[in-house]
Gaussian input, Z-matrix of N, CA and C with variables (Angstrom, degrees):
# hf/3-21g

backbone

0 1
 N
 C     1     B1
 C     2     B2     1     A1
 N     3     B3     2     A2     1     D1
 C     4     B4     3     A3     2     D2
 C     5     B5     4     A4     3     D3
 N     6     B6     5     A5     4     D4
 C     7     B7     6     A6     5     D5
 C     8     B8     7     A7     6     D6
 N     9     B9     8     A8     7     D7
 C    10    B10     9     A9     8     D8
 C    11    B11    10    A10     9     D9
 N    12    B12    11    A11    10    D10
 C    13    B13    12    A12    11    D11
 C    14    B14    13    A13    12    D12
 N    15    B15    14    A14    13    D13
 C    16    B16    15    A15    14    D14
 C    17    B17    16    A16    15    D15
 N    18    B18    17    A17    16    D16
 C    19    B19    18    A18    17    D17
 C    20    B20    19    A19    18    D18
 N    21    B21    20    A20    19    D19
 C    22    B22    21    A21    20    D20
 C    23    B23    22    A22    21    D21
 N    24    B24    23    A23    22    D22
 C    25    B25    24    A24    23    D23
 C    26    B26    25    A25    24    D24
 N    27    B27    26    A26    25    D25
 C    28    B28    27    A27    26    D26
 C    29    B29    28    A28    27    D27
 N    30    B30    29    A29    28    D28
 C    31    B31    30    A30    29    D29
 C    32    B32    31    A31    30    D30
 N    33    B33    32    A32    31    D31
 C    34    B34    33    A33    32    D32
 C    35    B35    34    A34    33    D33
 N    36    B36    35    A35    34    D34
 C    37    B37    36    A36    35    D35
 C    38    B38    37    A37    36    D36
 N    39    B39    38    A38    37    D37
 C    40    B40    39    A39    38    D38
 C    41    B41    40    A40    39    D39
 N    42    B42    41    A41    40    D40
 C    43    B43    42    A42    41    D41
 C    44    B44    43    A43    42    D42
 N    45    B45    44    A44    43    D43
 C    46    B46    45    A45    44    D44
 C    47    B47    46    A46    45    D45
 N    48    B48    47    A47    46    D46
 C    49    B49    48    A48    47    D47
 C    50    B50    49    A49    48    D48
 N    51    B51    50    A50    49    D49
 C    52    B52    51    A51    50    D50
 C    53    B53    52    A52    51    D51
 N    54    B54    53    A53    52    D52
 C    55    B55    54    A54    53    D53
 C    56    B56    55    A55    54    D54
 N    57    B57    56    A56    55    D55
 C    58    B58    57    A57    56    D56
 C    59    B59    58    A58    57    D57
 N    60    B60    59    A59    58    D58
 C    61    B61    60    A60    59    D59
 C    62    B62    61    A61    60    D60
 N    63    B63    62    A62    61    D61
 C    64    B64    63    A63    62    D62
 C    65    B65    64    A64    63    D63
 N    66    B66    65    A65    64    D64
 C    67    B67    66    A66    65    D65
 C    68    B68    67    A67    66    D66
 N    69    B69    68    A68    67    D67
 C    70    B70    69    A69    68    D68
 C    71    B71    70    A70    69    D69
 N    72    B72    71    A71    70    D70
 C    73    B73    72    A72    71    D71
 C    74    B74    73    A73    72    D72
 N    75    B75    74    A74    73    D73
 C    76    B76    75    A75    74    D74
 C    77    B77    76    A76    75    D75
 N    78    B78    77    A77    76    D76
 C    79    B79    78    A78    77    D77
 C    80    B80    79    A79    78    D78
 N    81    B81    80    A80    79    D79
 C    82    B82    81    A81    80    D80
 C    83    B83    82    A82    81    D81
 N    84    B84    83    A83    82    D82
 C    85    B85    84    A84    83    D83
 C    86    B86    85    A85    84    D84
 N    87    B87    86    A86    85    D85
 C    88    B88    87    A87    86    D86
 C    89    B89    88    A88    87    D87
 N    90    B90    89    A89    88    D88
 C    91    B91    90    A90    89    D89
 C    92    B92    91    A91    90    D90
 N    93    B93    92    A92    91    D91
 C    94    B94    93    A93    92    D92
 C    95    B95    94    A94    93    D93
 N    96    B96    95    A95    94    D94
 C    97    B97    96    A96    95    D95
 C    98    B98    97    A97    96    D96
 N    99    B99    98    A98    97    D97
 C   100   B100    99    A99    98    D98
 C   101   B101   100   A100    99    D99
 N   102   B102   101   A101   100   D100
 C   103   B103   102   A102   101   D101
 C   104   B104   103   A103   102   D102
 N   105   B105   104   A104   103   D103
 C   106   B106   105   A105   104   D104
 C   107   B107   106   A106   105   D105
 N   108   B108   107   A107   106   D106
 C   109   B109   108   A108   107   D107
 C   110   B110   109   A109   108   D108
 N   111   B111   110   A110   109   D109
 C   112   B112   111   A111   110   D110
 C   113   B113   112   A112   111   D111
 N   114   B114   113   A113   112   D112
 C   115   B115   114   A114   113   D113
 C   116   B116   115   A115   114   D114
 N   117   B117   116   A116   115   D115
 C   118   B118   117   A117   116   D116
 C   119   B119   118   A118   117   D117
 N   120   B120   119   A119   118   D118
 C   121   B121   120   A120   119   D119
 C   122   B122   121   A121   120   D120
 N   123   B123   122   A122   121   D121
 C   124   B124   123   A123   122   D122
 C   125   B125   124   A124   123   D123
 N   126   B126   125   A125   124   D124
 C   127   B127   126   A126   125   D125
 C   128   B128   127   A127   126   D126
 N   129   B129   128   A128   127   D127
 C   130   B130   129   A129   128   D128
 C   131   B131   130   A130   129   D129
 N   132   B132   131   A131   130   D130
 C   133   B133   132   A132   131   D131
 C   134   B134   133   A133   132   D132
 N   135   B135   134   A134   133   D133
 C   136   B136   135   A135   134   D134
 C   137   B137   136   A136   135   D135
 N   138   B138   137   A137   136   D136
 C   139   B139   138   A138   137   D137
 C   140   B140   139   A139   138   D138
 N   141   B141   140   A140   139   D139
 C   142   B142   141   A141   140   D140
 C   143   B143   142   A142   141   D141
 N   144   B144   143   A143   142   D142
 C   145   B145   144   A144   143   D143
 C   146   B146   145   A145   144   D144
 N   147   B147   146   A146   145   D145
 C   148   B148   147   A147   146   D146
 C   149   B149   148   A148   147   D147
 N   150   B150   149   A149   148   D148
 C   151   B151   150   A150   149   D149
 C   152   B152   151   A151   150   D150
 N   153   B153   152   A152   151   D151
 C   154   B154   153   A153   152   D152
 C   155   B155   154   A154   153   D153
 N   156   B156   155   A155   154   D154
 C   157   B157   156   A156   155   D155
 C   158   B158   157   A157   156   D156
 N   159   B159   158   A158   157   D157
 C   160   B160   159   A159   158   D158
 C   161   B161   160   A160   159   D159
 N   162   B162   161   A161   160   D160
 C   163   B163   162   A162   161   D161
 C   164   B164   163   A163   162   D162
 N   165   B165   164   A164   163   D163
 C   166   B166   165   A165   164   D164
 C   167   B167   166   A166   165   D165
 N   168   B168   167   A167   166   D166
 C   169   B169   168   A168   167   D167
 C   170   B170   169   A169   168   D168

   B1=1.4473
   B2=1.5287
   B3=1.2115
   B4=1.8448
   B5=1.5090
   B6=1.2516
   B7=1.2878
   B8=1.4211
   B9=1.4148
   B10=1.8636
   B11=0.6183
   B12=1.0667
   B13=1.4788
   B14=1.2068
   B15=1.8201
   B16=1.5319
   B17=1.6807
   B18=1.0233
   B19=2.0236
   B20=2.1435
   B21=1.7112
   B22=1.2856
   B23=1.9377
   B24=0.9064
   B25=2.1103
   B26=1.5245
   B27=1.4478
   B28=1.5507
   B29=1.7735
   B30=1.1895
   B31=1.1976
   B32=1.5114
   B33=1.2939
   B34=1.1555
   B35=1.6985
   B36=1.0860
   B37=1.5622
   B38=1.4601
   B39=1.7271
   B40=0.9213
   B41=2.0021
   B42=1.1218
   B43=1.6970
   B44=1.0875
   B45=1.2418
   B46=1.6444
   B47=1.3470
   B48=1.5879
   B49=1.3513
   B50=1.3801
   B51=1.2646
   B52=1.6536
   B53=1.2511
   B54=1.4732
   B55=1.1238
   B56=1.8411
   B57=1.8981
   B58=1.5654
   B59=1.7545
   B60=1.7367
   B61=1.2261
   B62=2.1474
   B63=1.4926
   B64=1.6298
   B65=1.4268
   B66=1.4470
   B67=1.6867
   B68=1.0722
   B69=1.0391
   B70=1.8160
   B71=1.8497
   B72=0.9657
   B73=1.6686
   B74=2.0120
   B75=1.6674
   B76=1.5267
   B77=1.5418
   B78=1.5159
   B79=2.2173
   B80=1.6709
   B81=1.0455
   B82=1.7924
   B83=1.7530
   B84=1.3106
   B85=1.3770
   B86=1.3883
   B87=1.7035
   B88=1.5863
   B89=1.4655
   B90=1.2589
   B91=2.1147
   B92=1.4253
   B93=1.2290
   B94=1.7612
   B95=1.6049
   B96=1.6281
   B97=1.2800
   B98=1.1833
   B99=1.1979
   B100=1.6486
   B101=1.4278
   B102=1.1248
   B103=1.8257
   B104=1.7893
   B105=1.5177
   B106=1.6973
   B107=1.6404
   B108=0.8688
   B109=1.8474
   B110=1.2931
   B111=1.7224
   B112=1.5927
   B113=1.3633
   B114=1.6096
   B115=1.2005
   B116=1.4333
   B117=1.3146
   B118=1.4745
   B119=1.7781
   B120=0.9861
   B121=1.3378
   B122=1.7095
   B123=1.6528
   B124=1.1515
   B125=1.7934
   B126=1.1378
   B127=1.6672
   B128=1.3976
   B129=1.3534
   B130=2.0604
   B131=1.5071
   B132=1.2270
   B133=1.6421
   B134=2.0231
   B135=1.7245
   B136=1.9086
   B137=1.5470
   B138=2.0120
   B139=1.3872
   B140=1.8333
   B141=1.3409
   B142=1.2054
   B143=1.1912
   B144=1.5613
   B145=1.5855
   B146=1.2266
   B147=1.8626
   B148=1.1978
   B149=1.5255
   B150=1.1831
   B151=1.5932
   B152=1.2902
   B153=1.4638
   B154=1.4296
   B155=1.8083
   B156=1.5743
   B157=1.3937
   B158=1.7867
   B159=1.3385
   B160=1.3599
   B161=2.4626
   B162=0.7972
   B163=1.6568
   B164=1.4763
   B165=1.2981
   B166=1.7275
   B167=1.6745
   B168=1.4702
   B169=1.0728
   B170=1.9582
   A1=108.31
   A2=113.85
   A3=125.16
   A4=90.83
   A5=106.95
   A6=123.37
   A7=141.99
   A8=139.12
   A9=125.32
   A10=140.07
   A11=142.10
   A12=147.07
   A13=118.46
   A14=112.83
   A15=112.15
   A16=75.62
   A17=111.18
   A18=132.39
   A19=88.44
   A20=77.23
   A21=95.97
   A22=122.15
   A23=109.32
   A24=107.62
   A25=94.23
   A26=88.24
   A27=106.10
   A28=121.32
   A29=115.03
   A30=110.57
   A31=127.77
   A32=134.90
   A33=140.02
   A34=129.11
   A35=97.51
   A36=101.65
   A37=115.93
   A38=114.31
   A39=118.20
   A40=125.27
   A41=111.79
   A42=100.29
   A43=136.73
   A44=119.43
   A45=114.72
   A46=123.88
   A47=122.43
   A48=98.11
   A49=110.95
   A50=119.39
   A51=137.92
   A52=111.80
   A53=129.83
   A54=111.29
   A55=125.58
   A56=84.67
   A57=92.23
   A58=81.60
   A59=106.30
   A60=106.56
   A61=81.37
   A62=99.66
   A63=101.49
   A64=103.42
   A65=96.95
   A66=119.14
   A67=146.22
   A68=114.28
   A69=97.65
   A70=111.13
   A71=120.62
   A72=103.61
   A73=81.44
   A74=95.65
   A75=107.45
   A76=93.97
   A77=99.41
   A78=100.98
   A79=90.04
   A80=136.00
   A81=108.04
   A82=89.55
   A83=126.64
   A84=118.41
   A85=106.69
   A86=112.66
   A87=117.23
   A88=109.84
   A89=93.33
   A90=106.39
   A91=94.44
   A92=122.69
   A93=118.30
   A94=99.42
   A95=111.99
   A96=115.19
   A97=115.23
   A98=131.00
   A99=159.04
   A100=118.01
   A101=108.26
   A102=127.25
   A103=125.02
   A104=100.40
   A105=111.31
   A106=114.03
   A107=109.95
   A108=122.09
   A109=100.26
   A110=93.85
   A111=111.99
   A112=114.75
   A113=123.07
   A114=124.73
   A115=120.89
   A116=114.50
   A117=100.54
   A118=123.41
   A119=123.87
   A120=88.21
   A121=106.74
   A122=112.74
   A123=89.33
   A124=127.34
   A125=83.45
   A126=97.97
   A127=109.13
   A128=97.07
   A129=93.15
   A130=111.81
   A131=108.77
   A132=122.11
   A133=90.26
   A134=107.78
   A135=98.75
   A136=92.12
   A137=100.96
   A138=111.87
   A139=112.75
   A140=124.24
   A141=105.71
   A142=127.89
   A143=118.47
   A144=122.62
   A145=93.31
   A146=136.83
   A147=115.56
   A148=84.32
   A149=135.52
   A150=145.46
   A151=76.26
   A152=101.52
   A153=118.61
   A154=132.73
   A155=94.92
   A156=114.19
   A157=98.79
   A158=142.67
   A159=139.00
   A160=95.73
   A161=116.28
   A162=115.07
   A163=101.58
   A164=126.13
   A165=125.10
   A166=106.92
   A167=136.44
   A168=137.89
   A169=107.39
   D1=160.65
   D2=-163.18
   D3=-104.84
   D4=128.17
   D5=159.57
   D6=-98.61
   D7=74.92
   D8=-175.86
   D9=-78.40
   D10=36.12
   D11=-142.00
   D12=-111.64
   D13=49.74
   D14=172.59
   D15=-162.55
   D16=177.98
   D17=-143.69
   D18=-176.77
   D19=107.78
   D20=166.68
   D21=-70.52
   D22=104.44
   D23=-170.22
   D24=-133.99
   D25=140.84
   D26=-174.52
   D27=36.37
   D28=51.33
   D29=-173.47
   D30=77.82
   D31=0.42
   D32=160.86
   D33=-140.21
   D34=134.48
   D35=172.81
   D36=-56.24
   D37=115.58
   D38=-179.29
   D39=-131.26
   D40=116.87
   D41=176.56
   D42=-32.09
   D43=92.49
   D44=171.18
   D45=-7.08
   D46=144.88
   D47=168.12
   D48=-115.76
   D49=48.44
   D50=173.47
   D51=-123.71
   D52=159.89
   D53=-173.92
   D54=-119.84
   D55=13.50
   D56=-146.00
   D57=-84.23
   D58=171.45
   D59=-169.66
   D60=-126.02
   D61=170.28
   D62=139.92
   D63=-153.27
   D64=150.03
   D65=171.21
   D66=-52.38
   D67=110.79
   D68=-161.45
   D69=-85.20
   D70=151.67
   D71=-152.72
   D72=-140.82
   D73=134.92
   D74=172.53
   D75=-89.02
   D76=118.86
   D77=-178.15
   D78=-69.36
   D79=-9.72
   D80=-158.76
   D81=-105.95
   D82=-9.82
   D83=-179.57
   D84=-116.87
   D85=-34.23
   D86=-176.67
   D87=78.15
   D88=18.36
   D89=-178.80
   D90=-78.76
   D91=143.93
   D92=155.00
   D93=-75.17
   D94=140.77
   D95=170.03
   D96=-110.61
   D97=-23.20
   D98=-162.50
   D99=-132.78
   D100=152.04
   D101=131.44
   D102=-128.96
   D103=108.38
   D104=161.85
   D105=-70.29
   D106=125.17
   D107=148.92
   D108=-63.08
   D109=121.44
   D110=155.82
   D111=-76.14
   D112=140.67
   D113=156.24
   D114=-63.34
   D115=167.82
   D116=144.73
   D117=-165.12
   D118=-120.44
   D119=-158.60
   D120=-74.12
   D121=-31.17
   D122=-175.27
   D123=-91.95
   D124=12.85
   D125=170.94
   D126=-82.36
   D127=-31.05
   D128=172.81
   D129=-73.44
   D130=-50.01
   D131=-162.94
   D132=-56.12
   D133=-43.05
   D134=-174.06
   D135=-39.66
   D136=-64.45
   D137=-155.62
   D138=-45.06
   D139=-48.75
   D140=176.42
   D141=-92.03
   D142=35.05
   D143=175.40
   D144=-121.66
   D145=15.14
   D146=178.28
   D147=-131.09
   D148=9.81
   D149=156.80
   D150=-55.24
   D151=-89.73
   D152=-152.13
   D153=-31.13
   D154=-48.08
   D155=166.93
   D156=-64.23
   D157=-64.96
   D158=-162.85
   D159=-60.49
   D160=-37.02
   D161=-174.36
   D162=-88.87
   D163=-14.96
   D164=159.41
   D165=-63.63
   D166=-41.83
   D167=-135.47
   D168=-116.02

């Protein structure tokens, strides 16, 4: 099974700091193949304060 559970920000792979996951599901078998890490808010707020810092520079 596929695992994601890190979110590339500002140049490095980093652990979510949420914990919820969702499943990634094959529609033609309905097998789970995966689990993604959900972001959330403050995984967005890293992600667009290191936009921000990379379009300053």
């Amino acid at each position: 099974m596929n695992r994601t559970d890190r979110f590339y920000i500002d140049g490095q792979w980093v652990a979510p700091q949420g914990t919820d996951t969702f499943s990634m599901i094959d529609p033609a078998t309905e097998a789970v193949t995966g689990q993604l890490a959900m972001g959330n808010a403050q995984d967005a707020d890293a992600a667009v304060a290191a936009a921000h810092r990379a379009f300053d520079a």
